[in-house]
C-alpha positions as CSV (number, residue, x, y, z in Angstrom):
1,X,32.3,24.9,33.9
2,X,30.0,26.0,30.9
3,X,26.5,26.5,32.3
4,X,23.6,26.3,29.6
5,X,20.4,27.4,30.4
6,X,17.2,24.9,29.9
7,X,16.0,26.9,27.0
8,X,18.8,26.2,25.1
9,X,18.7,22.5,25.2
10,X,15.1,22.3,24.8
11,X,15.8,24.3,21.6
12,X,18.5,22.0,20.5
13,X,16.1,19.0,20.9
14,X,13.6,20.7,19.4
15,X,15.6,21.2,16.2
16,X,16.8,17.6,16.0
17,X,13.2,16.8,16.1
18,X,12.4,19.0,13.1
19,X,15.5,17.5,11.1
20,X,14.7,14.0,12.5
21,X,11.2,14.5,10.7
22,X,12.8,16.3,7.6
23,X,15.2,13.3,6.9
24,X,12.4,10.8,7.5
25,X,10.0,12.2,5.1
26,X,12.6,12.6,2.5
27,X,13.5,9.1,2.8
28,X,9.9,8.1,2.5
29,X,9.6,9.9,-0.6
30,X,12.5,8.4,-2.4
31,X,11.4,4.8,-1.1
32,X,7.4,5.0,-2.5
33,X,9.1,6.5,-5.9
34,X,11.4,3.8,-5.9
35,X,8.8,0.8,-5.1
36,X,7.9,0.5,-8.7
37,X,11.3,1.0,-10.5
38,X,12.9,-2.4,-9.3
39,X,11.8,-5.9,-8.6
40,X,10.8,-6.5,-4.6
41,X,13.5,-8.6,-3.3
42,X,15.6,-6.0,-4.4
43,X,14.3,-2.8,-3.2
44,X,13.7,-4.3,0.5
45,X,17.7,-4.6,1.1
46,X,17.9,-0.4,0.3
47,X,15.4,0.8,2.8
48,X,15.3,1.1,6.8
49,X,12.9,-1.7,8.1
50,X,10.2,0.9,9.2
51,X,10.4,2.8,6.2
52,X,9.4,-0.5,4.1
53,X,6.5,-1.3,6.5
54,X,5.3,2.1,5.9
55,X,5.6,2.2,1.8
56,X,4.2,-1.7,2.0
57,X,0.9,0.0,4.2
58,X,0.7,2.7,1.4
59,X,0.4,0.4,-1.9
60,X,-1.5,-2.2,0.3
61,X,-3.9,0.2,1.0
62,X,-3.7,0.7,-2.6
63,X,-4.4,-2.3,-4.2
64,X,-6.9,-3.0,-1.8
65,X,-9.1,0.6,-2.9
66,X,-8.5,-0.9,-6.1
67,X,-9.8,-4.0,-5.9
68,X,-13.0,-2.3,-4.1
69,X,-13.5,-0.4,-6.9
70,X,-13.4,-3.4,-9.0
71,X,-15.5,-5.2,-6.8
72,X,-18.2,-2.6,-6.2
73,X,-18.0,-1.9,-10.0
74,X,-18.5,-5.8,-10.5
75,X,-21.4,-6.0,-8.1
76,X,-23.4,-3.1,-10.5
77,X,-23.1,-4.7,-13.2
78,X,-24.5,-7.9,-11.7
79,X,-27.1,-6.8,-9.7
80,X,-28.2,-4.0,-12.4
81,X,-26.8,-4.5,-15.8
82,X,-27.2,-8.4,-16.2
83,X,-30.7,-8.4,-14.2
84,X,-32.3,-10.1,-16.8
85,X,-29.6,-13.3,-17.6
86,X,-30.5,-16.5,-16.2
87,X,-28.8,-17.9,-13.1
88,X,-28.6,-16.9,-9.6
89,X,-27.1,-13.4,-8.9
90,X,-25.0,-14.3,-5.9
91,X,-23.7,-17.2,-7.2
92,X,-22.5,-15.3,-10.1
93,X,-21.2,-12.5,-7.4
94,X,-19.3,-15.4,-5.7
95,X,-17.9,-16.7,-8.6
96,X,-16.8,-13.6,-10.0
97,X,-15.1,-12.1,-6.9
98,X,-13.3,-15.2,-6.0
99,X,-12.2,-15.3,-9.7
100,X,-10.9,-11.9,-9.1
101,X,-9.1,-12.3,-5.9
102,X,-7.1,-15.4,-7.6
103,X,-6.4,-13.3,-10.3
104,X,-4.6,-10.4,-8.0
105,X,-2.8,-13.7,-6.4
106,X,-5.3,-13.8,-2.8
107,X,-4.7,-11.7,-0.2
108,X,-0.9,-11.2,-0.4
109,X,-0.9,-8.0,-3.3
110,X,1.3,-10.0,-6.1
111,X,-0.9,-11.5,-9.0
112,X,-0.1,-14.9,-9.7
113,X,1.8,-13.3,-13.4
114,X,4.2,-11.4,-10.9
115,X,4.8,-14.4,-8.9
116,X,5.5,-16.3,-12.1
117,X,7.8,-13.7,-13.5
């Protein structure tokens, strides 16, 4: 009876770790570079499950950035840039960032166009 010493397996596991992590990083890759080349009911069915929570956290987070920028950019101009134009500030701030989060479609990430598409 072949006797292995517990080196030996530890090593073995070790390297299946390292491959494990390899293959799952190079699937990643190819599944954020593919996100944008094909419509979203499509690319879902080519991925692992995990893999497509993963790349929908990525371009959530963003689209989300982005619309902070927009926001933050929005709120300057307001409050610094258009000091002098009659009206209420915040009312204009509401206004303007609901306008904006109906425009990129609410909270879900499609814009109304994509939905319409």
């Amino acid at each position: 009876m072949p006797m292995f010493s517990h080196t030996q397996v530890e090593e073995y596991l070790n390297d299946v770790i390292l491959k494990m992590r390899s293959e799952l990083r190079n699937i990643l890759k190819d599944s954020v570079n593919a996100y944008p080349t094909k419509p979203r009911h499509e690319w879902l069915f080519d991925w692992p499950s995990q893999i497509i929570l993963v790349v929908n956290q990525i371009f959530w987070c963003q689209e989300v950035e982005q619309a902070t920028k927009e926001v933050v950019l929005m709120v300057y101009q307001i409050f610094w840039c258009q000091k002098e134009e009659q009206g209420d500030a915040e009312t204009i701030l509401v206004f303007n960032i609901q306008g904006i989060i109906l425009q990129k479609g609410g909270w879900g990430g499609e814009s109304n166009q994509e939905r319409e598409q």
